[in-house]
C-alpha angles and dihedrals in degrees: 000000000000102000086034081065095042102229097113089133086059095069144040125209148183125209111218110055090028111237139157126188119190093231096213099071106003100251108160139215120199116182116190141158117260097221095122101025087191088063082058100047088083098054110134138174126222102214122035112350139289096268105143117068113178117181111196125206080359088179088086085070100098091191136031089212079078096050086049097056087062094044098045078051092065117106132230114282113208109237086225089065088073080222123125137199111247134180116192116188122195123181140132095262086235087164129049084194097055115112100249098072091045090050088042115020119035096044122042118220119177089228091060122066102190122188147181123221135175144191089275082063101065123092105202095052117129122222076249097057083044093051095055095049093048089047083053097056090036084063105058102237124164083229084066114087084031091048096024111042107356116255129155113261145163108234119146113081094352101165089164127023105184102076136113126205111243139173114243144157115241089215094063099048092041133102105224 
């Protein structure tokens, strides 16, 4: 994106791990794997503060109590700064019993702004991007209101799709 844009000559990078710094004033972006979430509890910036947390494809976090061990990481950010701590989260919603629908969507909070997008919503999609997406609803396929339109689904492994989670006691379902 950087040389799309044509300001190259603005940042500076390495490769492994990836990292860009805007060279006029320092800000950093780090950009790492959340397959330990402890190794990423001591990231630090040396210039500002660590304000911007974004977790992509954050359906691949099994469990928020990892989430929880970066965020709790973060430092204090003074209010003077005019800086403010933010987590963005960006994922296909595959699973309507992944923890992020129940932590953002089923219950509202003032401090969360949760949103659904879709494919009419890009830009930068082709007639050809738009095509495929409308061919894909078209056929039918279970992909497409998760793909589509973003609804929550249950795609992966569904051998029966007309069921409800209940409480129950075994004793009294069971045949003695």
């Amino acid at each position: 994106a950087i040389e799309r844009l044509h300001v190259s000559h603005l940042w500076e990078h390495t490769r492994s791990p990836l990292h860009l710094t805007y060279k006029p004033t320092g800000q950093e972006i780090i950009f790492r794997g959340f397959d330990d979430p402890i190794k990423l509890a001591s990231i630090n910036v040396l210039h500002g503060y660590l304000c911007w947390i974004w977790f992509e494809e954050a359906t691949q976090i099994d469990n928020y109590e990892d989430v929880e061990i970066l965020l709790a990481s973060i430092r204090a950010i003074p209010p003077e700064s005019g800086v403010w701590k933010r987590f963005m989260y960006t994922f296909n919603p595959w699973s309507d019993q992944h923890w992020l629908k129940k932590k953002f969507f089923d219950k509202e909070s003032p401090y969360t702004l949760a949103m659904t997008t879709t494919y009419r919503d890009n830009p930068y999609f082709t007639d050809d991007d738009r095509r495929y997406y409308e061919e894909l609803k078209e056929s039918g396929s279970k992909l497409a209101p998760v793909i589509c339109d973003g609804e929550w689904g249950i795609i992966e492994g569904l051998v029966y799709d007309n069921w409800e989670v209940e409480e129950f006691d075994v004793a009294e379902i069971s045949d003695r």
